[in-house]
C-alpha positions as CSV (number, residue, x, y, z in Angstrom):
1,X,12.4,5.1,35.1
2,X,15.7,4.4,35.3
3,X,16.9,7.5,33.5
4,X,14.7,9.9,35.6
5,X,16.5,8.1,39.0
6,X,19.9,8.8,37.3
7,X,19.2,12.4,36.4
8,X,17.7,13.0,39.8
9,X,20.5,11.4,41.7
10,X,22.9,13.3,39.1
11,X,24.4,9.8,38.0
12,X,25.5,8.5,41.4
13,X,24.7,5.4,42.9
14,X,23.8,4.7,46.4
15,X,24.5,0.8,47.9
16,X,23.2,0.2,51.4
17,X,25.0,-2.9,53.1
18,X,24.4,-4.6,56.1
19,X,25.7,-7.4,57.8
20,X,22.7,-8.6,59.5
21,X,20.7,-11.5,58.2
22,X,17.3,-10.8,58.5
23,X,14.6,-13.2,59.1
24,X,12.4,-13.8,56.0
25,X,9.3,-12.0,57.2
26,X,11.2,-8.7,57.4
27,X,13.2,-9.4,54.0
28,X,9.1,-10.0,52.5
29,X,8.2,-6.7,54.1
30,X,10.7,-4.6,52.7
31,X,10.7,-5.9,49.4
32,X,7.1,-5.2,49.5
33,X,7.8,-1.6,50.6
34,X,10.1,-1.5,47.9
35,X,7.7,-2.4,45.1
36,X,5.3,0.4,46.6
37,X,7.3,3.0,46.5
38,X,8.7,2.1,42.7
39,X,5.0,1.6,41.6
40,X,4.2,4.9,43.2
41,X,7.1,6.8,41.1
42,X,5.7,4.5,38.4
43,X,2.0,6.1,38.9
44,X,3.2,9.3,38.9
45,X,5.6,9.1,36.2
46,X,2.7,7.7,34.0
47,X,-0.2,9.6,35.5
48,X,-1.7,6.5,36.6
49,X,-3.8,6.6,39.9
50,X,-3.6,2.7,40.5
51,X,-0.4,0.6,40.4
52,X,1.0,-0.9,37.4
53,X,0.9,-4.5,37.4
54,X,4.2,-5.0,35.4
55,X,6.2,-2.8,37.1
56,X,5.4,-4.6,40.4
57,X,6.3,-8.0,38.4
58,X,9.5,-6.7,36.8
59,X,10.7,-5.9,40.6
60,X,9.5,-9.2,41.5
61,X,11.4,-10.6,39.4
62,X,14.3,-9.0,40.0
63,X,14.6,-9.2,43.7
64,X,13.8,-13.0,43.6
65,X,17.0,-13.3,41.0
């Protein structure tokens, strides 16, 4: 996955900063949007129709760390 976002994005990468704190209920939703749209590239990536469980945990993971 990580390849195919480096290829696509030609090697470059992209930090977004902000110096607003957000509330916890808006940091939840977009970590949730995150995980959607990477278990969607997952699905297609794979072929799968339904989201893959460990790719959602492995995001998990790594935003809580």
């Amino acid at each position: 996955m990580a390849a195919m976002l480096r290829r696509h994005f030609k090697g470059k990468l992209f930090i977004v900063s902000s110096k607003h704190v957000f509330s916890s209920r808006v940091y939840q939703e977009l970590v949730e949007d995150l995980i959607a749209v990477i278990s969607g590239f997952a699905g297609r990536l794979y072929g799968l129709r339904i989201h893959n469980e460990k790719v959602v945990e492995v995001v998990r993971k790594l935003v809580v760390d």
